[in-house]
C-alpha positions in Angstrom: -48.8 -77.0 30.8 -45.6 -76.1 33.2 -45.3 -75.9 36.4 -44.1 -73.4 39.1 -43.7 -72.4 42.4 -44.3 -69.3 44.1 -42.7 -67.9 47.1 -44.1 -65.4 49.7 -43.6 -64.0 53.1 -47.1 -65.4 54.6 -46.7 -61.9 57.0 -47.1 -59.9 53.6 -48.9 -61.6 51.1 -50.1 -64.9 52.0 -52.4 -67.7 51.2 -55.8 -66.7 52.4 -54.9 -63.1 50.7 -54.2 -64.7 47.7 -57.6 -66.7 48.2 -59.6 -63.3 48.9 -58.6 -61.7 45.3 -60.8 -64.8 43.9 -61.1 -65.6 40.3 -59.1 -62.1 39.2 -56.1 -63.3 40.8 -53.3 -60.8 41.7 -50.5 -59.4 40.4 -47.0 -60.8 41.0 -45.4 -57.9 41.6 -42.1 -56.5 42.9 -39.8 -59.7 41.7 -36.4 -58.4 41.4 -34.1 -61.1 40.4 -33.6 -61.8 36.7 -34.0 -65.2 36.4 -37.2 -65.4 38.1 -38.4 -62.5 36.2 -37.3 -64.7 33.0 -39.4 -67.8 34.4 -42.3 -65.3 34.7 -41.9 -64.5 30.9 -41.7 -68.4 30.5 -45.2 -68.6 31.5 -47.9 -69.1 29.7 -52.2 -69.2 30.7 -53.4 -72.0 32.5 -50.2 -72.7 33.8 -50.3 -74.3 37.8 -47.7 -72.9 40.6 -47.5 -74.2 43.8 -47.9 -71.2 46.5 -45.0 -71.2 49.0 -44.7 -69.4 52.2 -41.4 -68.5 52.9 -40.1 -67.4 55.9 -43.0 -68.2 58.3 -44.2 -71.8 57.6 -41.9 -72.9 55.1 -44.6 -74.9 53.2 -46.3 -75.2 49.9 -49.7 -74.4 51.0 -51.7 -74.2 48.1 -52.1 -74.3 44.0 -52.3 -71.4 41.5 -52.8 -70.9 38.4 -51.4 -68.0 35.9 -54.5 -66.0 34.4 -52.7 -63.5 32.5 -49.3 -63.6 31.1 -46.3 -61.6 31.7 -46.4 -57.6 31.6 -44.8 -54.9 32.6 -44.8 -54.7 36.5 -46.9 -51.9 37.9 -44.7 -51.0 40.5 -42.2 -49.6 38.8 -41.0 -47.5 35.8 -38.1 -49.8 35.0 -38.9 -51.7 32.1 -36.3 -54.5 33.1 -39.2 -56.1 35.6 -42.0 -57.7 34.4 -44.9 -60.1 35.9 -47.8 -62.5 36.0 -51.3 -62.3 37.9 -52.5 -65.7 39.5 -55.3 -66.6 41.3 -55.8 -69.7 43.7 -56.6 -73.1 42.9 -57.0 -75.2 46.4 -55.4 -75.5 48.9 -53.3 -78.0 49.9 -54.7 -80.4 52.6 -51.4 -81.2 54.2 -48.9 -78.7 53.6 -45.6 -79.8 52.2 -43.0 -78.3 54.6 -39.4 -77.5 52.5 -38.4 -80.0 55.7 -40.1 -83.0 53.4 -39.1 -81.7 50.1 -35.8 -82.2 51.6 -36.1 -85.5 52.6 -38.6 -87.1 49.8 -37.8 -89.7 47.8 -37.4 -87.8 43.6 -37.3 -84.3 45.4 -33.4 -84.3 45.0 -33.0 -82.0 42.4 -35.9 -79.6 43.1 -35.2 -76.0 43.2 -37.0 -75.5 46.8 -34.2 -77.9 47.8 -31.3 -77.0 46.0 -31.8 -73.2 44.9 -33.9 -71.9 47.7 -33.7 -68.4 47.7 -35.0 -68.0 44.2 -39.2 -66.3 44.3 -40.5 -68.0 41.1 -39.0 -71.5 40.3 -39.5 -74.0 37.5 -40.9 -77.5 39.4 -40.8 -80.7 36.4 -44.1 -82.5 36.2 -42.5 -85.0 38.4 -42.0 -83.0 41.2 -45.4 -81.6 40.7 -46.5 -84.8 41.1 -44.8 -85.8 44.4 -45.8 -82.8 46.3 -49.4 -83.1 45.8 -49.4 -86.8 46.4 -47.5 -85.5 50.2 -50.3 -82.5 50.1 -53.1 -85.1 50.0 -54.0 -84.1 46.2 -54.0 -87.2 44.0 -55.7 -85.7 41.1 -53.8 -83.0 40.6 -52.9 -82.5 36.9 
């Protein structure tokens, strides 16, 4: 299993909208940047993201999961942009504001912190791991 993050504007798309599409999940659409379009094509089922709300918040707020694999995105004719659907997890208890990623302890390197303005990011299972401990989720795989 990997492990990614997901970034969204809470105004447009955020965590209790992601919540509401259930066990369907949604579409990851309108990602315009090649390399997170390449780490969507990285992904595989089963994979966990953490959902990020840029902007307004600034916080990991909740897991995700990838329930189908990358496609074509439906939002456009261009066949250069493709996507993955996920569908929510939990949420976080505490969220884990980019504020503490910056400052925590093995969070160094992470692509919140040090490539911020990328949507879809790769996180290693060690990073995983510290920002659900900070989130309150010990048993987080």
């Amino acid at each position: 299993m990997n492990f990614w993050l997901f970034k969204s504007e809470p105004d447009t798309w955020g965590w209790d909208a992601q919540v509401a599409k259930g066990a369907v999940g949604e579409e990851w659409h309108g990602v315009r940047n090649y390399l997170a379009r390449n780490n969507m094509r990285a992904m595989k089922l089963g994979d966990r993201g953490f959902f990020y709300h840029s902007n307004i918040g600034k916080a990991v707020v909740g897991i995700v999961e990838v329930c189908r694999e990358s496609a074509p995105d439906s939002t456009t004719d261009d066949p250069r942009w493709d996507c993955v659907w996920i569908r929510a997890l939990r949420p976080l208890p505490r969220p884990v504001t980019l504020e503490t990623c910056k400052h925590a302890p093995g969070l160094e390197k992470m692509a919140l912190v040090t490539c911020p303005r990328l949507s879809v990011q790769p996180v290693t299972p060690e990073e995983w791991r510290i920002v659900c401990a900070l989130g309150g989720i010990a048993d987080a795989p």
